[in-house]
C-alpha positions as CSV (number, residue, x, y, z in Angstrom):
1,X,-32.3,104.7,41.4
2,X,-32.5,105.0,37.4
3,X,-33.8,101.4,38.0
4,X,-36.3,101.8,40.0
5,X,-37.7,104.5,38.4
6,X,-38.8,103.2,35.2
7,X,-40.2,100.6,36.8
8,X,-44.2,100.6,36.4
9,X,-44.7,99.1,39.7
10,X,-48.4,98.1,38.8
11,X,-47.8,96.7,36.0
12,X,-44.2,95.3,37.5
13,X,-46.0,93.8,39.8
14,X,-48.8,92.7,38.9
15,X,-47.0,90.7,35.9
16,X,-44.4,89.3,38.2
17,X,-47.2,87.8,40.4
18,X,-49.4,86.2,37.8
19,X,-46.2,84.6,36.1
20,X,-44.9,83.3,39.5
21,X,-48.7,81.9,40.5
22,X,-48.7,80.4,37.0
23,X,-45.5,78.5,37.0
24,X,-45.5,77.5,40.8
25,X,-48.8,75.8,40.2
26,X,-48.2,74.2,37.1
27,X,-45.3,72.8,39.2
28,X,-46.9,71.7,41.5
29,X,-49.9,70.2,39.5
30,X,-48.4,69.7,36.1
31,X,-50.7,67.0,35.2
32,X,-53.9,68.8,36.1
33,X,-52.7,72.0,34.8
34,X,-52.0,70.5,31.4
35,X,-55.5,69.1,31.3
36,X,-56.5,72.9,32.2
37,X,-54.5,74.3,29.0
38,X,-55.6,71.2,26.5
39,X,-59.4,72.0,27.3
40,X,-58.7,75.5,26.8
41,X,-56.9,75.1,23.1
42,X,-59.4,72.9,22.3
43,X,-62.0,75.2,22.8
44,X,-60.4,77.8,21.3
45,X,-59.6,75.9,18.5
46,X,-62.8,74.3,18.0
47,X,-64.6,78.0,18.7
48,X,-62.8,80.9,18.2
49,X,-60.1,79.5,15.8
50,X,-62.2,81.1,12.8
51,X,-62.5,84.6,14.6
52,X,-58.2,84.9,14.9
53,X,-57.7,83.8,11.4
54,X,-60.3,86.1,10.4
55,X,-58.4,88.4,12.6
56,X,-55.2,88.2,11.0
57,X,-56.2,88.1,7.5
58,X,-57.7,91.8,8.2
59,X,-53.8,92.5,9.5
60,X,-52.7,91.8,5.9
61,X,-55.5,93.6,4.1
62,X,-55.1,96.6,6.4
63,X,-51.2,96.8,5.7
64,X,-51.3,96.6,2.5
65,X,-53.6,99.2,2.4
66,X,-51.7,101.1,4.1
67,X,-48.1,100.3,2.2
68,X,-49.9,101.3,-1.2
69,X,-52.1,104.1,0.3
70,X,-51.1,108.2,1.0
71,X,-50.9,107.0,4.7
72,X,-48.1,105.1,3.6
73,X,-46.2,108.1,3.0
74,X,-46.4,109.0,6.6
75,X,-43.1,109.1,8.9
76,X,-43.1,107.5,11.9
77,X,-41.2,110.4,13.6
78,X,-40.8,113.8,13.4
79,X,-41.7,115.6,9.5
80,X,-38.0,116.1,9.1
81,X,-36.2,113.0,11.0
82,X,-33.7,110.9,9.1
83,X,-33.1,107.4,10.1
84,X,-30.9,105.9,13.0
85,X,-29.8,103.2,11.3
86,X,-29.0,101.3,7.7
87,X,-31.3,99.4,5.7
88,X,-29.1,96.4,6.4
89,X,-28.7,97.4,10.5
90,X,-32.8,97.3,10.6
91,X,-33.6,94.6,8.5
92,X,-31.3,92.1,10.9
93,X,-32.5,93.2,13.9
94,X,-36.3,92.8,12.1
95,X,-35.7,89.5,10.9
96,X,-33.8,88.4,14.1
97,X,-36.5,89.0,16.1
98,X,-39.3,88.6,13.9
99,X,-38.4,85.3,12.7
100,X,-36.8,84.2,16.4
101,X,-35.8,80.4,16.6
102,X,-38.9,79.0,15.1
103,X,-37.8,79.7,11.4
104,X,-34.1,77.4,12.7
105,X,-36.2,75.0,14.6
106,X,-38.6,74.4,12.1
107,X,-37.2,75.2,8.6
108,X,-36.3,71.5,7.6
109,X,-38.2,70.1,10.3
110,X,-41.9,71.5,9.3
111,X,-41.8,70.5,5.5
112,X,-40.8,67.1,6.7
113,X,-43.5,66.9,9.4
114,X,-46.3,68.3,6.5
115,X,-44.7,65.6,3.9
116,X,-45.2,62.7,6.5
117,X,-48.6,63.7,8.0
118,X,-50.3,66.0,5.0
119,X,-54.1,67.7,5.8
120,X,-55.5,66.9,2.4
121,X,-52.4,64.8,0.3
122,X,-51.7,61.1,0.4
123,X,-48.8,61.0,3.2
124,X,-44.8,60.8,1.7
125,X,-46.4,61.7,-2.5
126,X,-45.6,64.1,-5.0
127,X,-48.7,66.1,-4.2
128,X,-47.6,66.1,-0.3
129,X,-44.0,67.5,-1.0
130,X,-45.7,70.7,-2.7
131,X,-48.6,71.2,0.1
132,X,-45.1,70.9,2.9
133,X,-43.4,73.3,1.0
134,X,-46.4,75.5,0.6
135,X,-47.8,75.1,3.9
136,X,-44.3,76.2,5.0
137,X,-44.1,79.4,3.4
138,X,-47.8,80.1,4.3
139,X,-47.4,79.5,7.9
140,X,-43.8,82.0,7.6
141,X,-44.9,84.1,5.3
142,X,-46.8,87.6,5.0
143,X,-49.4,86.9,7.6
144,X,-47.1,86.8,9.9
145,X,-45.3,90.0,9.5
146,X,-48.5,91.5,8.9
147,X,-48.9,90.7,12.8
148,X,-45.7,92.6,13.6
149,X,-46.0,95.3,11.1
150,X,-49.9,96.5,13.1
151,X,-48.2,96.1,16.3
152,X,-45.5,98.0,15.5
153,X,-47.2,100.5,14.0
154,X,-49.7,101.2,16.5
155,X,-46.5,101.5,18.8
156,X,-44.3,103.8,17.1
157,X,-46.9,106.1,15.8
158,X,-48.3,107.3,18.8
159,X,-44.8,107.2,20.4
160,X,-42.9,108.8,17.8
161,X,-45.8,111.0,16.3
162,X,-47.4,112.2,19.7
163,X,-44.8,111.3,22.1
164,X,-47.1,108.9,24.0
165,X,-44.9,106.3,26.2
166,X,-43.6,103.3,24.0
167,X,-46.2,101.0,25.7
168,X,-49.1,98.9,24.1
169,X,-51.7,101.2,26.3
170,X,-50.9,104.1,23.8
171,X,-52.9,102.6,20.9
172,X,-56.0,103.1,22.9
173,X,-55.3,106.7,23.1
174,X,-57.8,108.0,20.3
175,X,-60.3,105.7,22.3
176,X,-60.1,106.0,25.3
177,X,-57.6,109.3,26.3
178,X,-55.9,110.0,29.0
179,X,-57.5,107.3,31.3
180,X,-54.8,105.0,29.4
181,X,-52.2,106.3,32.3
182,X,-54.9,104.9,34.6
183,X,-55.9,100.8,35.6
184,X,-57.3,100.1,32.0
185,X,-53.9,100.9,30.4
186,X,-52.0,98.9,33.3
187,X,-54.3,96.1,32.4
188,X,-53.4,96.2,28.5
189,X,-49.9,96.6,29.3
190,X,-49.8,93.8,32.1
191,X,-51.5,91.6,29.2
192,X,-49.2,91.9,27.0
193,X,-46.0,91.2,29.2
194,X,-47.8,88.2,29.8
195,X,-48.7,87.4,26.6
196,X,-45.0,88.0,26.1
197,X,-43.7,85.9,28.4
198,X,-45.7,82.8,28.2
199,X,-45.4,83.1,24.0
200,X,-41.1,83.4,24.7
201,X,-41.8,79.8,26.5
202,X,-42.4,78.3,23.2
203,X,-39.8,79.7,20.8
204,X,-37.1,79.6,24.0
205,X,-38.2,76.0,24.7
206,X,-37.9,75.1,20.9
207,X,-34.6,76.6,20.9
208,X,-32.9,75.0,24.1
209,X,-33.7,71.5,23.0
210,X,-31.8,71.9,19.6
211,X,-28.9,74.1,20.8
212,X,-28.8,70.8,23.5
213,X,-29.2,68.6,20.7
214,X,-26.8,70.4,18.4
215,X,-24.3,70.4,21.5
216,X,-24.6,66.8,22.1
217,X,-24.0,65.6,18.7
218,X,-20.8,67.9,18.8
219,X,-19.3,67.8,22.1
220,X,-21.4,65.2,24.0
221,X,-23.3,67.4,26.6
222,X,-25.5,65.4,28.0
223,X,-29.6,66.0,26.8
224,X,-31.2,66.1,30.0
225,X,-34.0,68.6,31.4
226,X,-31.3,70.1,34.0
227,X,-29.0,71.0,30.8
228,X,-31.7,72.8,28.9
229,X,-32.7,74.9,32.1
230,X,-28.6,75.9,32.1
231,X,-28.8,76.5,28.8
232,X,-31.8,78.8,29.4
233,X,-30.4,80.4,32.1
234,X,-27.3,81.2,30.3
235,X,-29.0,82.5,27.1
236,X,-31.4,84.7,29.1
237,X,-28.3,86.6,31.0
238,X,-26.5,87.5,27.7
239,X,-29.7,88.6,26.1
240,X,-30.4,90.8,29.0
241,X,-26.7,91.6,28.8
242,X,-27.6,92.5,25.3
243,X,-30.6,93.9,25.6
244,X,-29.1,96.4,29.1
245,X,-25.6,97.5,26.6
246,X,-28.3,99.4,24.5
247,X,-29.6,98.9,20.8
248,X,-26.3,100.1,19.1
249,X,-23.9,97.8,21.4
250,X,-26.2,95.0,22.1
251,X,-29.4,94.0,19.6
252,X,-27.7,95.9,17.0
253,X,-24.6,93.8,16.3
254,X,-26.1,90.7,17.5
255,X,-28.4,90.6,15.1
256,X,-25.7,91.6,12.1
257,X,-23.5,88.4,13.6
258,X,-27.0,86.5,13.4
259,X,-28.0,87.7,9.8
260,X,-24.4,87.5,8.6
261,X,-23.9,83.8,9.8
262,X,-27.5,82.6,8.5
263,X,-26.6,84.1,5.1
264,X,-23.7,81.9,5.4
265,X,-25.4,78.8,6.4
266,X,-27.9,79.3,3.2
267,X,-24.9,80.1,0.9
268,X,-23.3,76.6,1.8
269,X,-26.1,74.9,1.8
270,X,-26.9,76.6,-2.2
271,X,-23.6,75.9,-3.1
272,X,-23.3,72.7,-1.8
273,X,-26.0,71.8,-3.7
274,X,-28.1,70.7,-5.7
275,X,-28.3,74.1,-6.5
276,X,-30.3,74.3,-9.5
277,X,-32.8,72.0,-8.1
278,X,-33.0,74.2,-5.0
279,X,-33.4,77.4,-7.1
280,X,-36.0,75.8,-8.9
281,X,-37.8,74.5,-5.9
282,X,-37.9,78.0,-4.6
283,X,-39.0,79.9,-7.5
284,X,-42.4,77.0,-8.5
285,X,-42.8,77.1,-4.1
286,X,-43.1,81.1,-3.9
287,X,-45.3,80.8,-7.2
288,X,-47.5,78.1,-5.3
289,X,-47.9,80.0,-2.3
290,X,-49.0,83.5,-4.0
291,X,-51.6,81.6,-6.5
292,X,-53.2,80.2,-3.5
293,X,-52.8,82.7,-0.7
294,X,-56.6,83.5,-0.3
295,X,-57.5,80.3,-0.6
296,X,-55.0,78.7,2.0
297,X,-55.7,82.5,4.3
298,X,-59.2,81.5,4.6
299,X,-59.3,78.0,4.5
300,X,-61.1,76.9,7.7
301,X,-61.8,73.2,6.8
302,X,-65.1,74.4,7.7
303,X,-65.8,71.1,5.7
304,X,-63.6,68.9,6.9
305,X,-63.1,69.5,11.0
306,X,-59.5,69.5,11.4
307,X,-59.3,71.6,14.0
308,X,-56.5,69.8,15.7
309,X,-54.2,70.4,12.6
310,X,-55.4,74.4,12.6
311,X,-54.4,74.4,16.2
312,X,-51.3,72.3,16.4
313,X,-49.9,74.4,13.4
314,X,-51.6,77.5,11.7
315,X,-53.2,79.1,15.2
316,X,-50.0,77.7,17.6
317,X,-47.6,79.8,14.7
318,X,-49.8,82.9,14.7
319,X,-50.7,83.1,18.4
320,X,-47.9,82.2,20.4
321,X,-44.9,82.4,18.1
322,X,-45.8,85.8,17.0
323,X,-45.8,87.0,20.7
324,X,-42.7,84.2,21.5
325,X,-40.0,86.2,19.2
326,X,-38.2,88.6,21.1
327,X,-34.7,90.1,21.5
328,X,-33.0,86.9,23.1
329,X,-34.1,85.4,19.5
330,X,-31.0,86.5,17.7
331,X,-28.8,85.3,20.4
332,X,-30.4,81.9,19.8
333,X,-30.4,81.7,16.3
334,X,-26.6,82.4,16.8
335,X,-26.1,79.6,18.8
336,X,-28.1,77.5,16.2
337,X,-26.1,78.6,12.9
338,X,-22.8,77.6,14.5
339,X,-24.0,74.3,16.0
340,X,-25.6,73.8,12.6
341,X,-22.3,75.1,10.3
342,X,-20.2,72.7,12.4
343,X,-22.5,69.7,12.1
344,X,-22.0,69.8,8.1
């Protein structure tokens, strides 16, 4: 009964139904329906990549605003609530979900792909390694959280402020008032499961083929497209699992194990070595990517048309992996850090 009753059954529903159309006919017509989605990227790329780059570079401005402004100094609670957790218990569970399996996936792999296929750099030079590692932290870096940080704003103000339903239909309160309990807010809110969902397909897909991968090298499962939908199915049930036992049982320790064994995996890695070449590598990288962070931010090739690299890397990151991370991404990046510790 508990169950069924915080079910939105229009927005339930309605999301359900438009999932279940989507996958049974790219099923069916997997070919056609791939053409469908190319032409669509394209476009998008090609017309309305400028306006979400735009977009997100106004995220960044905005929350920095607000971090050094007096709105900064706002709680986003009651005047006199005190935390529920540590500054270590929310900063795993943020960087669990915020970074998901695309920061395991691609952390080697990216700089590699940018050193061997550069935008502007002669492919496999000196000048290509510094754009792969800068491209790297660009593409991972601030913009990215700045994503998160509006959304999550936007969420737990009006939640925790004005005790408005933790749904993305409350940040149109102040516009459009009470009619967001009505079929506009079912409409945001059905939008964003989707977006959601369809954005998990990516960082989940991503995922399964290196934990299958990983498992292969180690054990000798087999890498085969029935495996990876196991492995899916398998990773799904404990998240939910997780996700059911509460915050405190579930997400909570999950993402300390997950934080706890990446720390690890970076530590041996340092240590390993060579360390002072690392170090160094890190500090000139972070120095290359704040010196040209407005640049790189608004950097369009407006002069150049490579749209295809925009939209295969900058635009794919932003758009679908920021709506891909979820709470099944620390159980993932678990999976990865072990497979990974045992491989060295």
């Amino acid at each position: 009964m508990r169950f069924k009753s915080s079910i939105n059954p229009p927005v339930f529903f309605s999301s359900v139904f438009l999932i279940a159309a989507m996958v049974i006919v790219c099923a069916i017509w997997p070919e056609q329906s791939q053409h469908v989605f190319k032409t669509v990227q394209t476009w998008f790329e090609r017309k309305a990549g400028w306006l979400y780059i735009l977009g997100v570079a106004i995220f960044l401005i905005f929350i920095v605003f607000v971090m050094v402004s007096r709105f900064g100094d706002i709680k986003l609670g009651p005047d006199h609530a005190e935390p529920d957790y540590s500054y270590v218990s929310w900063i795993a569970m943020l960087f669990s979900a915020g970074m998901g399996i695309g920061l395991m996936f691609f952390g080697v792999a990216e700089p590699v792909m940018h050193y061997l296929a550069p935008p502007d750099a002669t492919p496999e030079s000196l000048q290509a390694a510094k754009d792969a590692m800068m491209i790297t932290f660009f593409h991972w870096g601030l913009h990215a959280w700045a994503i998160y940080a509006v959304v999550a704003l936007c969420l737990a103000y009006f939640s925790y402020r004005h005790k408005l339903p933790l749904l993305p239909r409350s940040a149109l309160y102040p516009l459009i008032g009470d009619r967001i309990f009505g079929p506009i807010g079912h409409a945001v809110d059905t939008f964003a499961v989707l977006g959601t969902m369809f954005g998990v397909a990516t960082s989940l897909g991503f995922g399964v083929l290196q934990v299958n991968s990983g498992l292969n090298y180690l054990v000798g499962l087999p890498v085969s497209a029935m495996v990876q939908v196991g492995l899916i199915v398998v990773i799904t049930l404990i998240a939910t699992a997780s996700v059911f036992s509460g915050l405190d049982s579930g997400v909570k320790r999950l993402s300390e194990l997950n934080l706890l064994l990446a720390f690890l995996l970076m530590m041996f890695v340092l240590l390993i070595g060579p360390t002072v070449s690392l170090l160094q590598a890190f500090v000139q990288n972070t120095g290359a990517y704040l010196s040209d962070l407005v640049g790189k931010t608004f950097n369009l090739y407006a002069y150049q048309q490579k749209n295809d690299w925009i939209g295969g890397w900058t635009l794919l990151y932003w758009a679908g992996g920021s709506l891909g991370h979820h709470l099944s991404a620390p159980l993932l990046r678990v999976f990865l850090v072990v497979v990974l510790s045992v491989n060295f």
